[in-house]
C-alpha atoms as an extended CHARMM CRD file, in Angstrom:
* protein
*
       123  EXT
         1         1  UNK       CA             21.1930000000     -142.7830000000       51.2150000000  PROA      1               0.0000000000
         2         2  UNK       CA             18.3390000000     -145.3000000000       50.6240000000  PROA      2               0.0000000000
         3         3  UNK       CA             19.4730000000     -149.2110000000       51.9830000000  PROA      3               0.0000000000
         4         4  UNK       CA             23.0470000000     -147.6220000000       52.7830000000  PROA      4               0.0000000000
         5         5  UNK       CA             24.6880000000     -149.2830000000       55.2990000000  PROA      5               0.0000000000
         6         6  UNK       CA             28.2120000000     -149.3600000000       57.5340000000  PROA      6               0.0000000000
         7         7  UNK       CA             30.8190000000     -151.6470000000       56.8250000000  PROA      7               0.0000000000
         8         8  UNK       CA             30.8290000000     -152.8620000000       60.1430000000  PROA      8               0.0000000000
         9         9  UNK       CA             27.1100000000     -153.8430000000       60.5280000000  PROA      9               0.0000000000
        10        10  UNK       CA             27.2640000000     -155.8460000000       57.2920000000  PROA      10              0.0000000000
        11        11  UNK       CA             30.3820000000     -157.3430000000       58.7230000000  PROA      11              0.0000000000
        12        12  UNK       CA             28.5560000000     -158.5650000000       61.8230000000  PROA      12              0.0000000000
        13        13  UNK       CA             26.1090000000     -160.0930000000       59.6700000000  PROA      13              0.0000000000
        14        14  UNK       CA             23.8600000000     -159.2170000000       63.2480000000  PROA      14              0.0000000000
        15        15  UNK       CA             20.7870000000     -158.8010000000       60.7230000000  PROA      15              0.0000000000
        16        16  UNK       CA             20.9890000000     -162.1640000000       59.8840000000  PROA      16              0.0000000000
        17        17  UNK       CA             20.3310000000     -163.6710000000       63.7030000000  PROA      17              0.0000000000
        18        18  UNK       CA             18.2340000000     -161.0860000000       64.2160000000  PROA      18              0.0000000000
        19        19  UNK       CA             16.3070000000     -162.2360000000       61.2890000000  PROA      19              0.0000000000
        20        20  UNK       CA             16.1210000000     -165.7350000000       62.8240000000  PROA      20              0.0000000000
        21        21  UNK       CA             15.2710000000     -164.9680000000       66.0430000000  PROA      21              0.0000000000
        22        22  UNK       CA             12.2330000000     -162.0080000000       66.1660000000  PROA      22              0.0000000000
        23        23  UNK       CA             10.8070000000     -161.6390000000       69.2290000000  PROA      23              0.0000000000
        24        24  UNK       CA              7.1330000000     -162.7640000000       69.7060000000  PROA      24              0.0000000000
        25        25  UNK       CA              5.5400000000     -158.9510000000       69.0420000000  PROA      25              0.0000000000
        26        26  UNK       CA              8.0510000000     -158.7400000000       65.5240000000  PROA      26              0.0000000000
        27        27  UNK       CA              6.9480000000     -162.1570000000       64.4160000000  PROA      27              0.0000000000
        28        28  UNK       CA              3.1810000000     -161.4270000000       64.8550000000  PROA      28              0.0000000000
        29        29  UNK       CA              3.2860000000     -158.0380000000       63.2450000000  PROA      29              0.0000000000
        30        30  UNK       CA              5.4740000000     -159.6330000000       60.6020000000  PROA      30              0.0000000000
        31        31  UNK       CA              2.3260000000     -161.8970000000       59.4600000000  PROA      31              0.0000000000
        32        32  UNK       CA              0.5990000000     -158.6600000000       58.8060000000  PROA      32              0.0000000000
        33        33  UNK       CA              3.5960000000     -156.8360000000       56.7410000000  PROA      33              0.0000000000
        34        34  UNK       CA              4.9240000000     -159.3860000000       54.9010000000  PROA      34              0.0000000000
        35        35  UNK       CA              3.9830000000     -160.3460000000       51.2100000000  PROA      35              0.0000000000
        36        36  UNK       CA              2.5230000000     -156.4280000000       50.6520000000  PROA      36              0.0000000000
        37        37  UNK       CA             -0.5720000000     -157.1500000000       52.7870000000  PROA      37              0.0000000000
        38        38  UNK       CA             -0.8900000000     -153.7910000000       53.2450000000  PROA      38              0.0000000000
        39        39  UNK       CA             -0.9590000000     -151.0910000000       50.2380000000  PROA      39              0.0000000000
        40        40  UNK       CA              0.9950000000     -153.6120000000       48.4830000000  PROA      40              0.0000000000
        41        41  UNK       CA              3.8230000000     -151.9050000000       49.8950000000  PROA      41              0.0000000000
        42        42  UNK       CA              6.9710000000     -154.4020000000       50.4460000000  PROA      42              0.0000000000
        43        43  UNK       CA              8.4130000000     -154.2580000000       54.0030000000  PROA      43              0.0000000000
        44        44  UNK       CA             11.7530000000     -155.3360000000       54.3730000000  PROA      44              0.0000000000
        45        45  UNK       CA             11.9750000000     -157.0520000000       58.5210000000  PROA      45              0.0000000000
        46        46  UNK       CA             15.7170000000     -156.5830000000       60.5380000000  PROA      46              0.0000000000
        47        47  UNK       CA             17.1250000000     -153.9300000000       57.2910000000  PROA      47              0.0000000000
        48        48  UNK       CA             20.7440000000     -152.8630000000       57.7580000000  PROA      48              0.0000000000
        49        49  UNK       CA             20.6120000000     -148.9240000000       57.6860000000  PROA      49              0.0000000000
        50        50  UNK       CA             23.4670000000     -146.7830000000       58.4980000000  PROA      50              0.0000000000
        51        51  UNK       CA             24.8220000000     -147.8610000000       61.7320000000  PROA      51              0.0000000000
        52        52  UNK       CA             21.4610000000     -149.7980000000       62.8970000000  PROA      52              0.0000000000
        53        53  UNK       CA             19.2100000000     -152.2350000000       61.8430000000  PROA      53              0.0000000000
        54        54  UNK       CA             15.4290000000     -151.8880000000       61.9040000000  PROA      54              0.0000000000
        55        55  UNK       CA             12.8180000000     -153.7680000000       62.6620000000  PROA      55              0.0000000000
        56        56  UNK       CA             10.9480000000     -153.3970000000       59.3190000000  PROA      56              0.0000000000
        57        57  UNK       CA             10.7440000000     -150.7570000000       56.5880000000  PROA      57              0.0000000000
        58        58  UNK       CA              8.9460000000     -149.7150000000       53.5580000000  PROA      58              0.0000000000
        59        59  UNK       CA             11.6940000000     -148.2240000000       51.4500000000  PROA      59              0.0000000000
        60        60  UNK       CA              9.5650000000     -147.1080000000       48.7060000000  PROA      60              0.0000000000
        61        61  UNK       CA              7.2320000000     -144.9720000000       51.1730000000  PROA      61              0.0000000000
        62        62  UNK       CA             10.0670000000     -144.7390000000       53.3150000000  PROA      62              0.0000000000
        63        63  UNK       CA              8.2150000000     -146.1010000000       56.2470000000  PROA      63              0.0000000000
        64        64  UNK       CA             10.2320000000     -147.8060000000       59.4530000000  PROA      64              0.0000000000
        65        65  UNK       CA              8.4830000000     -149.5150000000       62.0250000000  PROA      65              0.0000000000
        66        66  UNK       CA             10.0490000000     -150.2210000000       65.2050000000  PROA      66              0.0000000000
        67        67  UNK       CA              8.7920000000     -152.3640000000       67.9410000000  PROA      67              0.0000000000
        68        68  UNK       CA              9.7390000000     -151.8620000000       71.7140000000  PROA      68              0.0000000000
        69        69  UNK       CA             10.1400000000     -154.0050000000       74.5870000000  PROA      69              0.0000000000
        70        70  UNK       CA             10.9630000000     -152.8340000000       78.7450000000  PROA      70              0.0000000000
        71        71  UNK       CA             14.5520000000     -152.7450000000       77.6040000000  PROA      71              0.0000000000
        72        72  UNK       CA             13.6230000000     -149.4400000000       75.7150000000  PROA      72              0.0000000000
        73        73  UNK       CA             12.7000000000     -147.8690000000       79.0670000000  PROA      73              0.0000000000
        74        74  UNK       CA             16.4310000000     -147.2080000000       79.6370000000  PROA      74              0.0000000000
        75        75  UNK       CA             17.2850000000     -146.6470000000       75.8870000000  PROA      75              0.0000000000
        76        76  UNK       CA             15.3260000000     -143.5250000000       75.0890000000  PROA      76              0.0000000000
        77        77  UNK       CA             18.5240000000     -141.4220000000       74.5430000000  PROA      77              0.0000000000
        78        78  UNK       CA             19.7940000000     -143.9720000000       72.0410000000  PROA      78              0.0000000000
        79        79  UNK       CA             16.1100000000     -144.4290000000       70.1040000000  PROA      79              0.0000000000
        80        80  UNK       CA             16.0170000000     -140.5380000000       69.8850000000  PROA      80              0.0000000000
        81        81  UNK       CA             19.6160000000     -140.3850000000       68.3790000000  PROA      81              0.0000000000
        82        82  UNK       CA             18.5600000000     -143.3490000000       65.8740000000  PROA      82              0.0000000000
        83        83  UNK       CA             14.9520000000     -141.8500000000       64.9760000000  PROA      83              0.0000000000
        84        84  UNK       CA             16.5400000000     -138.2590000000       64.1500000000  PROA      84              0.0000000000
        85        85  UNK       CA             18.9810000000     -140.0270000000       62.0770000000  PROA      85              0.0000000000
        86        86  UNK       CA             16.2620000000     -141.9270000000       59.9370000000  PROA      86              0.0000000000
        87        87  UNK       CA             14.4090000000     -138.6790000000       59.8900000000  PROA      87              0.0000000000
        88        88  UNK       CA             17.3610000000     -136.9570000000       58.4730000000  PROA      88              0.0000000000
        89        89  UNK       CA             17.2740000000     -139.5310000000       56.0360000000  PROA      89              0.0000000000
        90        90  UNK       CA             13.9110000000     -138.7050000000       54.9830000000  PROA      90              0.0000000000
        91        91  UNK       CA             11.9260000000     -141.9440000000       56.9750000000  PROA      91              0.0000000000
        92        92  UNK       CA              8.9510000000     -141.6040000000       59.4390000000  PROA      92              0.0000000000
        93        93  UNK       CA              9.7080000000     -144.0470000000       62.0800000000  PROA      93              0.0000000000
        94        94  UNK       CA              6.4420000000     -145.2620000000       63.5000000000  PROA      94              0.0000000000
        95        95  UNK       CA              7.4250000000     -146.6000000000       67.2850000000  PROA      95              0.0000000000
        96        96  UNK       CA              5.1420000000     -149.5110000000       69.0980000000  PROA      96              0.0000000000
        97        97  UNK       CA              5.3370000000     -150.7580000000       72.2030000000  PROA      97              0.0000000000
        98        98  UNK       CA              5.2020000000     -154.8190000000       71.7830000000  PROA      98              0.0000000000
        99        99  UNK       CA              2.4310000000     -154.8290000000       74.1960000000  PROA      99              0.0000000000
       100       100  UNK       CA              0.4240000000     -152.8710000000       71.8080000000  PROA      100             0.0000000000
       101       101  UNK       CA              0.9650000000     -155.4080000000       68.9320000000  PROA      101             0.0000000000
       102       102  UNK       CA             -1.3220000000     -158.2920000000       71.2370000000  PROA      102             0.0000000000
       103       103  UNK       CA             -3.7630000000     -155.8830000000       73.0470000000  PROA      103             0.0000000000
       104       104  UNK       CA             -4.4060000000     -154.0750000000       69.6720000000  PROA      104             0.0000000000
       105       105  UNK       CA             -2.8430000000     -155.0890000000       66.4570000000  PROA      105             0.0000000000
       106       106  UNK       CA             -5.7080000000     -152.8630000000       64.3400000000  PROA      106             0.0000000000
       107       107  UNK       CA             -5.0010000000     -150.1310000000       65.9390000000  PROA      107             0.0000000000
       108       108  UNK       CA             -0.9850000000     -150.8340000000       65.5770000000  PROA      108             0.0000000000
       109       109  UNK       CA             -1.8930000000     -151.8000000000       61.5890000000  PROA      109             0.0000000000
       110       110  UNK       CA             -4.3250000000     -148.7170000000       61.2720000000  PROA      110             0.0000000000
       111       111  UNK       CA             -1.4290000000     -146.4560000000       62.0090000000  PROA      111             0.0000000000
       112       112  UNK       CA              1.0200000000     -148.1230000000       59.5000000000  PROA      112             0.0000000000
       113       113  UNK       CA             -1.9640000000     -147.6130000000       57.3480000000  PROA      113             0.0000000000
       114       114  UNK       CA             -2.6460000000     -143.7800000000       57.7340000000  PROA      114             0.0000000000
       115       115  UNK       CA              0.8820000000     -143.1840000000       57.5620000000  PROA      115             0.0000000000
       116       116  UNK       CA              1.6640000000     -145.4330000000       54.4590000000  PROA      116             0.0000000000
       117       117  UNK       CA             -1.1990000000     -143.5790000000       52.4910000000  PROA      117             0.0000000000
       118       118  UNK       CA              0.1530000000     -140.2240000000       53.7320000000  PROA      118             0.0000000000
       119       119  UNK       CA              3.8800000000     -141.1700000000       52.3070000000  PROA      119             0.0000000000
       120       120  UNK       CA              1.7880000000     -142.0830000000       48.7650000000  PROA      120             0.0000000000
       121       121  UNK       CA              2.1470000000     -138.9210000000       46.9510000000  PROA      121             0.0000000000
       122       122  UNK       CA              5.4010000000     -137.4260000000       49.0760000000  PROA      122             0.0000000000
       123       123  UNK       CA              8.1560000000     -139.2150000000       47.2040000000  PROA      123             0.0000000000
C-alpha cells in the first residue's frame, strides 16, 4: 500500500499547491528534514497517500509527520479517522502543533529522532 494513492487526489494535483505554498511551521521544519539531515532518512513533504496528503513522510521507516495549526481544534474527528488509516497502513504519525516547531524545534526534531531510530530494525 506504500505511496498508493486515489485517483481523485492525483487528479486535483492539490499536492502540488500545497507544495508551493507550506505554511511558515512546514517550511521551517522542512529545513531540518530535507536532504536526509536526519538518519539519512529521505522525507518526502505534501505525499499523496490514499485519500490525503501529508505533510512529510519517511517511507522507508514509514514515518509521517504532521503539523497542526488552530484549524485542527475543530478537525479532531477527521485527524483521528486519517491517523488510524495510516496506522492501518503500518505508519506512526508523529502530530505537532506549529507552535511547537518555533518555541522548540529540538524537542519537535528529538522526537522524529527517537521514533526514526525505533522504526530502524521494524521493517
Amino acid at each position: 500500500m506504500q505511496g498508493q494513492t486515489n485517483k481523485k487526489t492525483r487528479a486535483e494535483k492539490r499536492q502540488r499547491v500545497l507544495r508551493k505554498t507550506l505554511t511558515d511551521a512546514e517550511s521551517r521544519l522542512w529545513q531540518h528534514l530535507r536532504q536526509q539531515q536526519i538518519e539519512n532518512c529521505k522525507f518526502r513533504r505534501q505525499h499523496p497517500f490514499g485519500d490525503y496528503i501529508l505533510d512529510f513522510v519517511c517511507l522507508e521507516r514509514k514515518v509521517v509527520v504532521e503539523l497542526d495549526g488552530s484549524q485542527h481544534l475543530d478537525a479532531t474527528e477527521y485527524d483521528d479517522k486519517r491517523t488510524r488509516f495510516l496506522e492501518q497502513a503500518g505508519y506512526v504519525v508523529l502530530r505537532f502543533w506549529n507552535n511547537a516547531v518555533f518555541e522548540n524545534p529540538e524537542g519537535v526534531l528529538e522526537v522524529i529522532l527517537r521514533t526514526l531510530n525505533g522504526r530502524a530494525n521494524l521493517l
